[in-house]
Rosetta silent file (secondary structure, phi, psi, omega in degrees, C-alpha in Angstrom):
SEQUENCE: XXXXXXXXXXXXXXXXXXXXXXXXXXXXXXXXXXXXXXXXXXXXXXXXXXXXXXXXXXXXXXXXXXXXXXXXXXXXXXXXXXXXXXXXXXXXXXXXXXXXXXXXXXXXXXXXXXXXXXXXXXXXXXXX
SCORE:     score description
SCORE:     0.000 S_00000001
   1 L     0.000  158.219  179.274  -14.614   19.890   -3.675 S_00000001
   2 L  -177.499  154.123 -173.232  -14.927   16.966   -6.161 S_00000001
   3 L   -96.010  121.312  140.106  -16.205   12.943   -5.636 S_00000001
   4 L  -107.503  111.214  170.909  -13.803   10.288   -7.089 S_00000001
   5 L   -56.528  170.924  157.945  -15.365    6.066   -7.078 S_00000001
   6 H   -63.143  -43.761 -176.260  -12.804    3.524   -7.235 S_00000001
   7 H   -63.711  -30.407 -177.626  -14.655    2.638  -10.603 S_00000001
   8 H   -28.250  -63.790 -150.806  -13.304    6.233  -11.755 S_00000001
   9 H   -53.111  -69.926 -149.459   -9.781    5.526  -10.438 S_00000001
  10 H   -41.749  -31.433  153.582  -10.263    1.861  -12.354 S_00000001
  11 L  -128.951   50.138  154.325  -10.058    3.438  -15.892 S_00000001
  12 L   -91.621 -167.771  154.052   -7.248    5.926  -15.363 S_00000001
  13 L   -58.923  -25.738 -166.417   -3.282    5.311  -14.649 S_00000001
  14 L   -97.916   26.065  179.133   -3.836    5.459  -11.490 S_00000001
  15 E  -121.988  115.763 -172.605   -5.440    1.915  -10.800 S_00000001
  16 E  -129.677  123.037  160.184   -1.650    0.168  -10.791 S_00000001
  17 L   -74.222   79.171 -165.220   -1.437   -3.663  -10.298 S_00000001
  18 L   -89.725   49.645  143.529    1.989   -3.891   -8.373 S_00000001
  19 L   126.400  -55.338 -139.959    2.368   -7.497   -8.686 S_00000001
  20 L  -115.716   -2.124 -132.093    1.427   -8.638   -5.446 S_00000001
  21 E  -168.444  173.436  140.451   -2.076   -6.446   -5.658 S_00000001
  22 E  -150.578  149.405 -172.460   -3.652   -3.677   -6.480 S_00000001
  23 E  -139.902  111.649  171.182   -3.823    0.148   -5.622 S_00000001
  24 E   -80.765  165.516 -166.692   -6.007    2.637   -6.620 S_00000001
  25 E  -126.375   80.464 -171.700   -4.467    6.017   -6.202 S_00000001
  26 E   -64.030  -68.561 -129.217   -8.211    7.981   -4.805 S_00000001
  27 E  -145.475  122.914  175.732   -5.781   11.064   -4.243 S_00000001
  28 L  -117.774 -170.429  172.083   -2.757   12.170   -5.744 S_00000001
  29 L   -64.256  -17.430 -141.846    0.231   14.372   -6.016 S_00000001
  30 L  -117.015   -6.150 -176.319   -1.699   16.279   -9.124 S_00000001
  31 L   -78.693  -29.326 -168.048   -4.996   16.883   -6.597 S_00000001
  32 L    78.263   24.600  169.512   -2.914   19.722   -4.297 S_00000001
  33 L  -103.270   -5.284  169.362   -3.680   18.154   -1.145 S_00000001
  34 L    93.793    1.482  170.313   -0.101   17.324    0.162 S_00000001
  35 L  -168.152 -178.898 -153.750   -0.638   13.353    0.360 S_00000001
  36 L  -138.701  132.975 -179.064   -1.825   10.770   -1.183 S_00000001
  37 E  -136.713  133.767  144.154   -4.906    8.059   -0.200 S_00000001
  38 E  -161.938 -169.921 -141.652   -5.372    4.847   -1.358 S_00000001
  39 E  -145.558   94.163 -148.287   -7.209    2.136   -1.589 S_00000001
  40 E  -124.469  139.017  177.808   -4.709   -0.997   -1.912 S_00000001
  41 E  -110.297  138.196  175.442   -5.640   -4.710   -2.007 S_00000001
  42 E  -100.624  101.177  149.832   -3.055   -7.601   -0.466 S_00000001
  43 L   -42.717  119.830 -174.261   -3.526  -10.696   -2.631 S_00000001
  44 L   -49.249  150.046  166.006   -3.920  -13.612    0.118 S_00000001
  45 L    81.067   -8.234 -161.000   -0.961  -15.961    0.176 S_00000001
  46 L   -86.568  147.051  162.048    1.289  -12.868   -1.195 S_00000001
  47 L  -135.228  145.719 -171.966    4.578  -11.873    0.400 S_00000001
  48 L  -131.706  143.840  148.555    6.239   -8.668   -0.944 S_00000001
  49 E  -106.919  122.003  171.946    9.003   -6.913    0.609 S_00000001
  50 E  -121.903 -167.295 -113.612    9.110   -3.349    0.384 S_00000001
  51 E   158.139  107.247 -154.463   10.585   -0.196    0.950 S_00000001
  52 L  -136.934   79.133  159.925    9.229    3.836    0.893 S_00000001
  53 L   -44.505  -57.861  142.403   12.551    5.551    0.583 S_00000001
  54 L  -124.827   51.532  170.262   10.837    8.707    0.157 S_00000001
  55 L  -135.232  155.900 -173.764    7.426    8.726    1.301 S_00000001
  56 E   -99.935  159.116  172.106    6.139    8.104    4.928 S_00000001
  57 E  -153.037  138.249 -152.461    3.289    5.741    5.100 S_00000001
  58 E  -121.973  161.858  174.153    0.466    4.843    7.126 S_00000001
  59 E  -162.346  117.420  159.683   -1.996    2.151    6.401 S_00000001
  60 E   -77.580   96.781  178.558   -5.743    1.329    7.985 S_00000001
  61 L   -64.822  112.602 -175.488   -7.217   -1.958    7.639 S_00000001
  62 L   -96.338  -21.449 -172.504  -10.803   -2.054    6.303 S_00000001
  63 L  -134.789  161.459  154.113  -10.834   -5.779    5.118 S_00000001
  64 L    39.769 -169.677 -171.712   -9.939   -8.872    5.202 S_00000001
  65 L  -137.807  160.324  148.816   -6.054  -10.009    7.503 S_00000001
  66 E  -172.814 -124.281  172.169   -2.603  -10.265    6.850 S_00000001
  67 L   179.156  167.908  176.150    0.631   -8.961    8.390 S_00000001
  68 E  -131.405  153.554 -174.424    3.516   -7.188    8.314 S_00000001
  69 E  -147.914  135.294 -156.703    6.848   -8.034    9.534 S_00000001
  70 L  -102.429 -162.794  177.423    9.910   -5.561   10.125 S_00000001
  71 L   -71.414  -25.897  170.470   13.959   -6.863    9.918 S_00000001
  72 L   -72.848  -23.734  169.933   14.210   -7.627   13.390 S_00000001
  73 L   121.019  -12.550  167.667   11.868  -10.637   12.509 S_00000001
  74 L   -53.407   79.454  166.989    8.892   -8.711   14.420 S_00000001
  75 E   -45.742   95.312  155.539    5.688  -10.057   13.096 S_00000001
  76 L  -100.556   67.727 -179.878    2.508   -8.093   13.266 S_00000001
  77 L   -46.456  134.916 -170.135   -0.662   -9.404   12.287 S_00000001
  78 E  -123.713  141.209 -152.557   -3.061   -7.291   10.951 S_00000001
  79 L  -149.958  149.375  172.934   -7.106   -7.208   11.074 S_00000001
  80 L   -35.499  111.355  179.067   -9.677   -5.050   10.523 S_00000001
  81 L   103.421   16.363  173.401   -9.460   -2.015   12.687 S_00000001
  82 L  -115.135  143.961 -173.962   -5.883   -1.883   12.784 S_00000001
  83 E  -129.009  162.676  161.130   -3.391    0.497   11.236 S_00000001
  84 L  -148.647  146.525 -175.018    0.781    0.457   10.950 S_00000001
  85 L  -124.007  131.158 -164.646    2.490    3.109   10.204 S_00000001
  86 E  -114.076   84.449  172.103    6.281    2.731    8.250 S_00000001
  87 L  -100.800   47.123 -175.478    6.971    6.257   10.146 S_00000001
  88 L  -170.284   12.015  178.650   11.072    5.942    9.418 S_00000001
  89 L    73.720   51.276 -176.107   10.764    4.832    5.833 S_00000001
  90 L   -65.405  129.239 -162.051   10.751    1.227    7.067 S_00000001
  91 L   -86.782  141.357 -155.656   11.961   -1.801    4.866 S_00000001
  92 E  -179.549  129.691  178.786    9.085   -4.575    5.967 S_00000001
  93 E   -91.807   97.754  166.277    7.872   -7.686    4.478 S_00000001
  94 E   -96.908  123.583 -146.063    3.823   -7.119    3.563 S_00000001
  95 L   -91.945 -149.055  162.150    1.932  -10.279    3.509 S_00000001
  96 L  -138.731  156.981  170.471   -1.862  -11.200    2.430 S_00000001
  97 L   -59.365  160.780  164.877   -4.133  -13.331    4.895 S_00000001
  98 L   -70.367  -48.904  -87.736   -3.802  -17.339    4.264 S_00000001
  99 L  -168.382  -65.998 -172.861   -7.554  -17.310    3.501 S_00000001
 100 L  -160.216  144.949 -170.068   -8.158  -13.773    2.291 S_00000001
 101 L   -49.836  156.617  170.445   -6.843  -10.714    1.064 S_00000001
 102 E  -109.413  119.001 -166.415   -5.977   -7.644    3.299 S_00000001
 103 E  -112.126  139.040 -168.420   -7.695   -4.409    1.993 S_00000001
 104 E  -125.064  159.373  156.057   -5.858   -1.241    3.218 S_00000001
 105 E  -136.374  127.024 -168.622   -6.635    2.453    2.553 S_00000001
 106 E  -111.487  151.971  163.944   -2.980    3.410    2.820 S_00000001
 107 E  -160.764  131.148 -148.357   -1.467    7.019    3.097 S_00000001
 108 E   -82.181  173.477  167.290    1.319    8.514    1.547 S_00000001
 109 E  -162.096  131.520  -47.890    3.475   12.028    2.742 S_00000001
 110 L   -22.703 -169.801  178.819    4.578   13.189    0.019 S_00000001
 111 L   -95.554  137.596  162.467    2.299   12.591   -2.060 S_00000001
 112 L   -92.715  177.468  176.699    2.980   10.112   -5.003 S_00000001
 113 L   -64.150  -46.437 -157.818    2.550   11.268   -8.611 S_00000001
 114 L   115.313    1.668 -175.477    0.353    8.216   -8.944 S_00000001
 115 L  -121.648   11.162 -177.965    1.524    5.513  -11.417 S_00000001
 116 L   -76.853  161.701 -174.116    4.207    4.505   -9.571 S_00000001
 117 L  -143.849  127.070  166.599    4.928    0.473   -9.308 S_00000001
 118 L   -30.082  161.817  147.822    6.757   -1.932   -7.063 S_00000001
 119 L  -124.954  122.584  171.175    9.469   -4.216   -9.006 S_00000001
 120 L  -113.495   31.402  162.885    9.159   -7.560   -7.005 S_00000001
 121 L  -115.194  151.323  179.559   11.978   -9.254   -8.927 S_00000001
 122 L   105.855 -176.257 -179.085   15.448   -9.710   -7.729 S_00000001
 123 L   -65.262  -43.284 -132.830   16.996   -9.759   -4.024 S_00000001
 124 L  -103.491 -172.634 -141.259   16.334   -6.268   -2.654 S_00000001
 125 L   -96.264  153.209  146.476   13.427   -4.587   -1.402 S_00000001
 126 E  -101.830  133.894 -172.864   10.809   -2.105   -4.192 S_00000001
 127 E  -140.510  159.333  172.370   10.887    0.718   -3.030 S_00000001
 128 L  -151.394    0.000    0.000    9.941    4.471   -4.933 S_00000001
């Protein structure tokens, strides 16, 4: 058994700004539990498009709104007490609230290592 804070996370590797954000990485590939939890912030106003090539991912809203929107142009706003799950490795435009950030505790299968980071320059999607 073992405790990890957020402040922990906050001076390791595993507190990664990807751009758009931030995500601490609470649980990793290097813990032995077979996924990965974390605890990811949406900057308001933000739009990112991304892409989980090979990880599945689920994600529970604890704070704050935003949305997600998949290629068919299907918009889903998202609010506290709501989760979406990118169960097909889905390519998906994730947004921040107008107002305020959307705080997720997101979770991966596999697990990541933990330091991985979006690229949100260029055309295409970041995806790892």
């Amino acid at each position: 058994m073992f405790v990890r804070s957020l402040n922990d996370v906050e001076k390791t590797d595993y507190f990664v700004d990807w751009g758009n954000g931030t995500s601490h990485r609470m649980l990793t590939e290097a813990d032995g539990m077979g996924f990965t939890v974390c605890h990811t912030v949406v900057k308001k106003g933000s739009e990112s498009l991304l892409e989980y090539r090979n990880h599945l991912e689920a994600c529970y809203c604890i704070g704050g709104e935003g949305e997600v929107e998949d290629m068919n142009g299907n918009v889903y706003p998202i609010k506290v007490g709501d989760i979406y799950v990118l169960n097909q490795h889905d390519k998906h435009y994730l947004r921040g609230g107008k107002d305020t950030d959307l705080i997720l505790v997101s979770v991966f299968n596999p697990p990541l290592k933990g330091t991985e980071r979006h690229n949100l320059k260029g055309d295409g999607s970041s995806a790892y």
